[in-house]
N, C-alpha and C positions, 0 to 999 in steps of 0.2 A: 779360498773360502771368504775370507775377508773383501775381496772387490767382488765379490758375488753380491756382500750384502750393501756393499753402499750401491752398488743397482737399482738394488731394490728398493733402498732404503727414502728415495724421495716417491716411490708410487706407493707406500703405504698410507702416507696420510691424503694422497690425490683420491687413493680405493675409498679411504673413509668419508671424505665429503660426496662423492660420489652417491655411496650408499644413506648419508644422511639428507643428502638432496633429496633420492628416491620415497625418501619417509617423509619428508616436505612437503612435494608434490600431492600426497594426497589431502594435506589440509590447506591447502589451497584453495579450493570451492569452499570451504566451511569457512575460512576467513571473507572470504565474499559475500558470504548471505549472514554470518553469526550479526553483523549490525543491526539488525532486522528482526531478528528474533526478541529480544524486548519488545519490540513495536507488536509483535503479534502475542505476546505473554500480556501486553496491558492489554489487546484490544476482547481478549480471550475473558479479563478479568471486566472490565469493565462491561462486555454484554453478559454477562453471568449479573451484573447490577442492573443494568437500565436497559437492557432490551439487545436482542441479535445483529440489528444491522449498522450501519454507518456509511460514510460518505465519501469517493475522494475524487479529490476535485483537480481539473489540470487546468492550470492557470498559466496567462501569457506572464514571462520573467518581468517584472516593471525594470530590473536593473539592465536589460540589453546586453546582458555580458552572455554568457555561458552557462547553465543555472547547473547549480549542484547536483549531486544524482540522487541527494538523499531527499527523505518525506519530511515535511513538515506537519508537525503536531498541532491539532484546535481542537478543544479550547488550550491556552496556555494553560500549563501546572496540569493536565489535564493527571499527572499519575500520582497527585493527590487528591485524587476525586472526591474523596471521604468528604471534602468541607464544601465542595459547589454541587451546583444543581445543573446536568446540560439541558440544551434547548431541544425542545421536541422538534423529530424529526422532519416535520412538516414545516414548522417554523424557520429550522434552519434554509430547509431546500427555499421559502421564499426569498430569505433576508440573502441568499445569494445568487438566486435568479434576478430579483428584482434591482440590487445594487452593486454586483460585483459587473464593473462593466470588463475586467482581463481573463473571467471566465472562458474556456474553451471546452470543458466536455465536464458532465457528471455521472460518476458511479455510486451505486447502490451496489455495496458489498455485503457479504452475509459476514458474522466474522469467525465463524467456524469454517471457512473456506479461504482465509487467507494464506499464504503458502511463500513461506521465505522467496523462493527463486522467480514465482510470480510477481512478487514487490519490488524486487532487483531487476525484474525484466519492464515492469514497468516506469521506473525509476529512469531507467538507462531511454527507453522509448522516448517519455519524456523530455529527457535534456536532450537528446539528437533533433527532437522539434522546437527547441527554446522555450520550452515549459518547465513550471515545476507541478511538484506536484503536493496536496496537500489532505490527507488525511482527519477527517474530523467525527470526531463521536459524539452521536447524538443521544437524545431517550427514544427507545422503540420499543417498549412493552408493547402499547397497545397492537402491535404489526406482530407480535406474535400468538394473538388469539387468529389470526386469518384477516382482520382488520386492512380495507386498500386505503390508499392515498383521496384526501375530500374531492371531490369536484373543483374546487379554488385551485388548490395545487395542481390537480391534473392539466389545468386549464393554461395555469404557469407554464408548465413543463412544456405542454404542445406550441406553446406561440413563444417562448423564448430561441430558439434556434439554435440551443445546445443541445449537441446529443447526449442522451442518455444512454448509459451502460446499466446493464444488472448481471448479477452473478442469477445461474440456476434457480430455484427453489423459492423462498422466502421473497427473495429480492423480486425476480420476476414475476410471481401473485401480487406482491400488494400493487404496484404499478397498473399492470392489467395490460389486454390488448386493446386497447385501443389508445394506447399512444406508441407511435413509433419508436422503440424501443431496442437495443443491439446487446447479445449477451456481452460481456467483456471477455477479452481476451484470456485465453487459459485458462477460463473458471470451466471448474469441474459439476 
C-alpha cells in the first residue's frame, strides 16, 4: 500500500496545477481587454458631459521603433475633466487636419459603441502597420440635436487625403454623403 502512494504521490500536485491551469485559461481574454475598459468607463462618462462622439486618430510612430499596442489619451488629465473645457469637435478635426502632418486615418466613434475587443483589435492593427494610435475627446453636444459638420470642415475632410472612418449611426449623419467616407471596422 505504501509504494502505491508514493506513485501517486508526485501526480497529485501535477493533477492540481493542471486543474488550476484549466481555471486560468478562462481569464485570459479578460486580462487582454480588462486594460481597456477604463478607457471605455471615461469615454462613457465623459459623453454623458460633453456630447456622444469623439476621435481616433492613427498616427505614423515619429520614434520608428515598434509603437505600443496601447491608446493614447487627448487631452492630457483628460479623466479630470471637471476643471478644463475640451475643444469642439470641429475645431479639433481642423487643428489636426490642418497640422498634424503623421496623421494617417480619422475615426468618428460614437462612444456608446466602443467595445473592449474592438479597441484591442484596433490597437494591435495599428502597431502591425507602425502606427499608434490616439484617442481624443472632444465637445459634441451640439452633433446630438442631428446637427452635420459646417461646410469649412467638410471641405477639410475632402481635400486632406485622410481617410475617414465612422461608426454606424451618429457618426455617419453628422458627416453626411457626400464625402467619401468608410464605416470602421467592427462597428456595430
Amino acid at each position: 500500500m505504501t509504494l502505491r502512494r508514493v506513485h501517486i504521490a508526485p501526480l497529485a500536485p501535477l493533477t492540481a496545477l493542471l486543474l488550476c491551469g484549466c481555471t486560468a485559461m478562462m481569464y485570459i481574454p479578460l486580462l487582454l481587454v480588462a486594460p481597456l475598459m477604463p478607457v471605455i468607463q471615461l469615454a462613457v462618462k465623459i459623453a454623458a458631459r460633453y456630447g456622444p462622439l469623439l476621435l481616433m486618430l492613427a498616427e505614423a510612430d515619429p520614434s520608428g521603433g515598434a509603437p505600443a499596442r496601447n491608446i493614447a489619451l487627448e487631452p492630457a488629465g483628460v479623466h479630470r475633466i471637471e476643471h478644463r473645457q475640451l475643444a469642439d469637435l470641429e475645431t479639433q478635426l481642423g487643428m489636426e487636419l490642418a497640422g498634424n502632418t503623421s496623421l494617417r486615418s480619422v475615426a468618428i466613434l460614437e462612444a456608446s459603441r466602443l467595445d473592449p475587443v474592438e479597441l484591442e483589435r484596433w490597437a494591435g492593427d495599428a502597431a502591425t502597420n507602425g502606427l499608434r494610435l490616439r484617442l481624443v475627446f472632444v465637445d459634441s453636444r451640439r452633433f446630438a440635436a442631428g446637427d452635420r459638420l459646417l461646410p469649412g470642415t467638410r471641405a477639410l475632410l475632402e481635400n486632406a487625403g485622410v481617410p475617414i472612418m465612422v461608426t454606424p449611426g451618429l457618426a455617419e449623419k453628422i458627416v453626411g454623403d457626400t464625402i467619401a467616407v468608410q464605416v470602421a471596422h467592427g462597428a456595430r
